[in-house]
C-alpha positions in Angstrom: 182.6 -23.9 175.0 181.0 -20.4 175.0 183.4 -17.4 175.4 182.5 -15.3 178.2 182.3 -11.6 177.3 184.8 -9.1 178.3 182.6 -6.0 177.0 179.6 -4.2 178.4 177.8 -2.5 175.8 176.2 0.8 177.3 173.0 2.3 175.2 172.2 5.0 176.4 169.3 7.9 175.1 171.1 11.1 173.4 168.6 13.7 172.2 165.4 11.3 171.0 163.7 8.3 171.1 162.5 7.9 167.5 165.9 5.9 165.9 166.3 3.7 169.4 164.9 0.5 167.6 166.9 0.9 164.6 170.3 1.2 166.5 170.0 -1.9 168.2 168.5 -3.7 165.8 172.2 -2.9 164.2 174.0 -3.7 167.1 172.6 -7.0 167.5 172.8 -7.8 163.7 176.4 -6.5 163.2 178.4 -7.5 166.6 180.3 -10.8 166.0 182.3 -10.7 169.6 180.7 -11.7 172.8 179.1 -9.1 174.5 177.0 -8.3 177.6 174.4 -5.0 177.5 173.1 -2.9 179.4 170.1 -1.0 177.6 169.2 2.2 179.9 165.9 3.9 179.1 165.3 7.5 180.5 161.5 8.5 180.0 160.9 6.8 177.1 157.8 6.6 175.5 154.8 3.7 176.3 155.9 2.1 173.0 159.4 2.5 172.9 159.1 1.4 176.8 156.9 -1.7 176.1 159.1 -2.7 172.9 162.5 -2.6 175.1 160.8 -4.9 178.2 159.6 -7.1 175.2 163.0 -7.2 173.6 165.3 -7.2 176.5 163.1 -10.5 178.1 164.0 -12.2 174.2 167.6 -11.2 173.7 168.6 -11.2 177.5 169.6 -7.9 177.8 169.9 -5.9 181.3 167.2 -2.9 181.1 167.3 0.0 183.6 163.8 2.7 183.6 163.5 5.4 184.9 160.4 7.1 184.3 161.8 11.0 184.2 164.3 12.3 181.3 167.9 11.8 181.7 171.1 13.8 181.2 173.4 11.9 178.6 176.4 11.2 182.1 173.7 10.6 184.4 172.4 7.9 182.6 175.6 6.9 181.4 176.9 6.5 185.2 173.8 4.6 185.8 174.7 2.0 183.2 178.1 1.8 184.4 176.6 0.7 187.9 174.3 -1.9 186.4 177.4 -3.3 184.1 179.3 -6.5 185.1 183.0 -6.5 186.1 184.2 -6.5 182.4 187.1 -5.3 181.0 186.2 -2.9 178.5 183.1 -0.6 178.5 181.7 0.3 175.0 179.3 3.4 175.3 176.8 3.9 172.0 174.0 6.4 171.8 170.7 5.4 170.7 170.7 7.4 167.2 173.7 5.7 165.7 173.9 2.5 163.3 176.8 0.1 163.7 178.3 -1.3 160.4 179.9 -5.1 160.2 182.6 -5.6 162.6 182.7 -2.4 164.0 183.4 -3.5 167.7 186.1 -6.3 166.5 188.1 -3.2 165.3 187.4 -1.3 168.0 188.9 -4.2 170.6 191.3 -5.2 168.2 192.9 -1.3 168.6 192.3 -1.6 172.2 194.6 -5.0 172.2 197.3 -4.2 169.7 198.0 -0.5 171.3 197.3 -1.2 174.9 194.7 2.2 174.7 192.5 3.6 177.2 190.1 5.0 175.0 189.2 3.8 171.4 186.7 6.1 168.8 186.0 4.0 165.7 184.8 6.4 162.4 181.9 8.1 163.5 180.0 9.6 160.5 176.8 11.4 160.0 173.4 11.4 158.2 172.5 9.5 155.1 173.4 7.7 153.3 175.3 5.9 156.3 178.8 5.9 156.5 179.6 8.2 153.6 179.9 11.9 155.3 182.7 12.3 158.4 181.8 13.4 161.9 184.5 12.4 163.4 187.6 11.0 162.8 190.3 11.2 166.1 191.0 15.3 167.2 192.7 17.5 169.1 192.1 18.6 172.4 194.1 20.1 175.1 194.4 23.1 177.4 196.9 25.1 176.7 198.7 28.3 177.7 198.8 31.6 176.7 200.5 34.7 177.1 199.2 38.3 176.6 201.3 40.9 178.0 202.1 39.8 181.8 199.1 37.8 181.5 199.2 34.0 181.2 195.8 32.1 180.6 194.3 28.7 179.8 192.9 28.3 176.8 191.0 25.0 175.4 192.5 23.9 171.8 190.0 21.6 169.7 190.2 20.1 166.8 187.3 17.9 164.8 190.0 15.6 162.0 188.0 15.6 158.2 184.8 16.9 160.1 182.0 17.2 157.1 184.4 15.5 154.5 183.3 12.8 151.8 184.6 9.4 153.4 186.0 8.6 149.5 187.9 11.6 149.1 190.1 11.3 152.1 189.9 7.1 152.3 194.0 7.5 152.0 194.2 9.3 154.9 192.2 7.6 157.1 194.6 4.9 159.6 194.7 3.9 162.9 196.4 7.0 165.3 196.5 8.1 168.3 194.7 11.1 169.3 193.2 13.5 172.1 189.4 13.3 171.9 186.8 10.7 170.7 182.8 11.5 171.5 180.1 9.5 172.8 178.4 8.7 169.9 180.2 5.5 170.5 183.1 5.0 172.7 185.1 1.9 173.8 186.7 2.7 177.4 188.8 0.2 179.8 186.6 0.4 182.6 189.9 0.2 185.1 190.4 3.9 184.0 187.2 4.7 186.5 188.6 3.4 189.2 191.1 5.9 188.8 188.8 8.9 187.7 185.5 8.1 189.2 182.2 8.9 188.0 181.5 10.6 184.5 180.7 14.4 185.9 177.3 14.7 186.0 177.3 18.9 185.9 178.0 18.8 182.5 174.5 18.6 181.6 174.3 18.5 177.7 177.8 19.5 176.5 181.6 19.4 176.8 181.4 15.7 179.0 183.2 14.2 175.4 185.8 16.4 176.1 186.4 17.0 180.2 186.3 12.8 180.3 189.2 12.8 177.5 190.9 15.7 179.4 190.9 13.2 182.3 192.3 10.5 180.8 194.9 12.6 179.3 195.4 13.5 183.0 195.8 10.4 184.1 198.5 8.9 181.9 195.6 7.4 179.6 195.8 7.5 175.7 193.1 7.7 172.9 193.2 6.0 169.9 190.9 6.4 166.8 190.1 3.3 164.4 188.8 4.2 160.9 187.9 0.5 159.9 185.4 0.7 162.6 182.2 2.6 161.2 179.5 3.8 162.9 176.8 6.8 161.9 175.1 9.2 164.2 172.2 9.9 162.1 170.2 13.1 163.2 167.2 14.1 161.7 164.2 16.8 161.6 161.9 16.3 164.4 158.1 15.8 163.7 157.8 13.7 166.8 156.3 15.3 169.7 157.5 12.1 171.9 160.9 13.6 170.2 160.3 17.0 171.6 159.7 17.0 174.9 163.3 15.1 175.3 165.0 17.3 172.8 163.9 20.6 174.1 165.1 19.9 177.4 168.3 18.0 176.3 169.5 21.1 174.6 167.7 23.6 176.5 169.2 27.1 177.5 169.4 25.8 180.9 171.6 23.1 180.8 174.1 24.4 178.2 174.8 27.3 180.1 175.3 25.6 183.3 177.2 22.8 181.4 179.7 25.1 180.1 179.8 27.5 182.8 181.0 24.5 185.1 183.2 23.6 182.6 184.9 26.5 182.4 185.5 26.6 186.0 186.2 23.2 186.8 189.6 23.6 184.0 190.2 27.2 185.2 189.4 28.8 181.9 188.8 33.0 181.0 185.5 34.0 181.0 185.8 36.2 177.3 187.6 32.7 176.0 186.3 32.8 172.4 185.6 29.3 172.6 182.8 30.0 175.2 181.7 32.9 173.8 181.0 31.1 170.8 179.0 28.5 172.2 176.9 31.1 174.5 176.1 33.0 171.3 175.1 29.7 169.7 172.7 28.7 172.9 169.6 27.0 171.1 170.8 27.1 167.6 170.2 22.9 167.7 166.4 23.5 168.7 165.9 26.2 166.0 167.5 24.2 163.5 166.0 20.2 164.0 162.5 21.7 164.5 161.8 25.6 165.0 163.4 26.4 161.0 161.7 22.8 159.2 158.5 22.9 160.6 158.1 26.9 159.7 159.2 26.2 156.1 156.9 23.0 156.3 154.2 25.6 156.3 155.1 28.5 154.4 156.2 25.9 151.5 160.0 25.9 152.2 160.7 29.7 153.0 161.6 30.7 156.7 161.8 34.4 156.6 164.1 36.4 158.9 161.0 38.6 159.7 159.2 36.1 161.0 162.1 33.1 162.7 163.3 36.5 164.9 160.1 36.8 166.9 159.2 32.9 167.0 162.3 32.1 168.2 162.2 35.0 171.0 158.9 32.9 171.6 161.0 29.9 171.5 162.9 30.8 174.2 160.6 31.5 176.8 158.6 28.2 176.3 162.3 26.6 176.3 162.9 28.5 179.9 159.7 26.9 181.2 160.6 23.4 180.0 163.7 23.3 181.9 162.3 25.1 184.9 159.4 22.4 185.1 161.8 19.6 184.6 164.2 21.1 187.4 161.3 21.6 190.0 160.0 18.2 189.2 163.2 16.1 189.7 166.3 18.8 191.1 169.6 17.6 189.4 172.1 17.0 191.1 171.3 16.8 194.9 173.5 14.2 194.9 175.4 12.0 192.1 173.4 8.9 190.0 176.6 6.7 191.0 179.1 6.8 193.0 183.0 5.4 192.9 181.9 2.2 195.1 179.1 1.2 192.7 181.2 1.3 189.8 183.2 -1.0 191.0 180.2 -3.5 191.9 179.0 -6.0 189.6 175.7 -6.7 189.0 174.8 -10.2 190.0 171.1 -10.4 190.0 169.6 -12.4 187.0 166.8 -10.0 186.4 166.7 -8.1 183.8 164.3 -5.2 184.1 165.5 -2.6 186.6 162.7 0.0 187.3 164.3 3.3 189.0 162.0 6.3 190.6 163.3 9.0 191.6 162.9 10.6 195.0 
């Protein structure tokens, strides 16, 4: 008798399209429990698109299109719409390579602690598995005083962040924690009926964070699993298929707006250093995955300061126009991908391909 699954896994695009195949092609040769996925494609291109029909008609997965880019929570909320009524959720970007039995740990935490929320060891680049991303944190808002003044302030901490996995093996064991990301992401999908949708104004950053902030609101806890091993794996971008998605992913636009509604929606200071950090930082990602390679590319591995100030001021302005065509073309947020009632629907029709326009 076949088990029936009690897991949804969630693929969703995060920054390119270039690694898709690769990641599940390791999903489906390193999963040993039953699982049911939903595959959701935002704006991919014709041969990524035509590779996912093929493969989702052979391997019988569920495929949503849409034919316009998509925020990482929009597209995440749409999955969660498409997903049947299981009990655990299991959200994976489309850059990251699953090792063996990666998801057995990750239910096996989920079972044995009763948690809402389980991260497995998410490393980072290449070789896989060998360099930390991520390893359980800290995050919380907390309060602070200066003079009469009393403030909330956001607390975050990355555990072994950059560190050799061999030099701090010892330390590395199943705990509880305040954050995991959504590189990868196991969630008990009864927590949404609680929380609702993922918030879809956070754009391109902090969503890791304000959904763990929930949970923490809600009685929730978050475990991390270091015998589960995954690896985001970025890399330099020579795609132009790569581009177009990148550049609006982590434009100007939607990191400003991300973190300026997340700084209101958890009532934090304005001059908080850990905003005015990230403001200061506002495209770094772009100049460093293409602007910085392709120059040294050409001027045989130098990128003088003389010349990176004025192409990235250049940089900008074309990054300004990506966003402001994007937004004119299809307005975000005129009203939410999902809402609470669809998440708690099943989908029950046998088709797999699900093609979405927008209106």
């Amino acid at each position: 008798m076949t088990m029936q699954p009690n897991l949804t896994i969630i693929v969703s695009p995060r920054e390119r399209f270039s690694y898709a195949q690769k990641s599940l092609e390791s999903i489906y040769a390193h999963t040993t429990v039953p699982f049911h996925l939903v595959y959701v494609d935002g704006g991919s291109p014709p041969w990524l698109r035509d590779d996912l029909k093929q493969k989702s008609q052979a391997l019988g997965f569920d495929l949503i299109r849409t034919e316009h880019f998509l925020a990482p929570n929009q597209a995440r909320n749409l999955g969660l719409a498409y997903a049947p009524p299981t009990e655990y959720i299991l959200f994976i970007d489309n850059d990251v390579e699953v090792s063996p039995n990666w998801l057995k740990e990750m239910v096996a935490c989920a079972e044995e602690t009763t948690a809402t929320v389980v991260c497995p060891l998410t490393c980072i680049g290449r070789p896989l598995g060998e360099t930390i991303h991520l390893a359980g944190g800290e995050a919380r808002i907390v309060l602070q005083v200066k003079g009469e003044k009393v403030q909330q302030r956001v607390h975050e901490k990355h555990y072994f962040v950059n560190r050799s996995v061999k030099d701090v093996k010892d330390q590395l064991k199943r705990q509880k924690c305040e954050f995991a990301e959504f590189h990868c992401m196991l969630v008990r999908r009864s927590i949404f009926e609680t929380l609702g949708c993922l918030d879809e104004k956070l754009l391109s950053t902090r969503e890791h964070i304000d959904f763990c902030l929930r949970v923490a609101q809600a009685k929730g806890t978050i475990y991390c699993e270091p015998s589960a091993v995954v690896t985001y794996v970025p890399e330099v971008l020579y795609r132009l298929d790569d581009l177009a998605y990148f550049m609006l992913r982590w434009s100007d636009d939607w990191e400003l707006r991300s973190l300026k509604h997340f700084r209101k929606k958890w009532d934090l200071p304005k001059k908080d250093k850990y905003f005015q950090k990230r403001f200061r930082r506002l495209g770094y990602r772009r100049h460093n995955a293409f602007l910085k390679p392709w120059v040294k590319r050409l001027l045989f591995g130098h990128a003088p300061p003389m010349m990176m100030k004025p192409l990235i001021a250049l940089e900008r302005q074309l990054n300004r126009w990506v966003s402001w065509r994007y937004n004119s073309l299809y307005p975000v947020h005129s009203s939410s991908t999902v809402t609470t009632t669809q998440l708690s629907q099943s989908s029950q029709n046998s088709t797999h391909l699900y093609e979405i326009s927008k209106d």
